[in-house]
Steps between C-alpha positions, in 0.01 A plus 500: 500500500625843381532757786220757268245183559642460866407826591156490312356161652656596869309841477140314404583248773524830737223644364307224576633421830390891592130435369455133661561651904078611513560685797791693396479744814481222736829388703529102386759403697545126483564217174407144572659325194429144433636246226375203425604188306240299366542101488351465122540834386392344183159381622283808420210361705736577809697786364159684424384387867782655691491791249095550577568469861775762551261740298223364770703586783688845369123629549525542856445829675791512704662472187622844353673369164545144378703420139465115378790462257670205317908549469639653179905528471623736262828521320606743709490373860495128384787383735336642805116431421372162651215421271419145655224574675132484329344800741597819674229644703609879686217594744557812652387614852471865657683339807637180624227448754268481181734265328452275838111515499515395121727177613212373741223590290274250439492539172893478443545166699248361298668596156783355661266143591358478191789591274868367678457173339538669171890641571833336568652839625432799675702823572396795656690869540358716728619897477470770774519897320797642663 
């Protein structure tokens, strides 16, 4: 990738990043980031469950943001992108305490029942603003 096309995909990615926060003037202070690895992640009839539940769950009201993504690895940062996974999912909270009431909601641990059989792997980054 050129540095002209660089420039001109990183500034519609920011653009887009500015638009997607709906409460702009609102203080979201905390990222709950989760991968996940599916078992089949060729077996759609699972792949489009998980994916259907994580847009299920993202609807929560203690959620401020949440972004479903699949990886993509680009010329340019291709030696330090891991692309293995088959889901990102970034929730973000106004506050950690909200972050905690979303892990014990009902509603997340049973995504989690009715779903874990369908990954081998989890990871999850949390992220404080500083």
């Amino acid at each position: 990738m050129d540095r002209r096309s660089f420039v001109k995909n990183a500034s519609v990615v920011a653009a887009a990043g500015a638009v997607a926060v709906p409460h702009a003037d609102e203080k979201l202070t905390f990222v709950h980031h989760v991968f996940f690895w599916l078992k089949n992640p060729k077996n759609k009839a699972e792949h489009d469950q998980l994916l259907n539940a994580l847009k299920s769950l993202g609807k929560l009201s203690v959620i401020k943001h949440a972004h479903i993504g699949k990886p993509v690895v680009t010329e340019f940062d291709k030696a330090v992108t891991d692309g293995t996974y088959s889901f990102s999912v970034m929730l973000v909270f106004a506050s950690a305490k909200d972050e905690q009431t979303y892990l014990v909601h009902p509603e997340h641990k049973a995504f989690i029942d009715k779903n874990k059989h369908l990954w081998s792997k989890v990871v999850v980054y949390d992220s404080q603003l500083i």
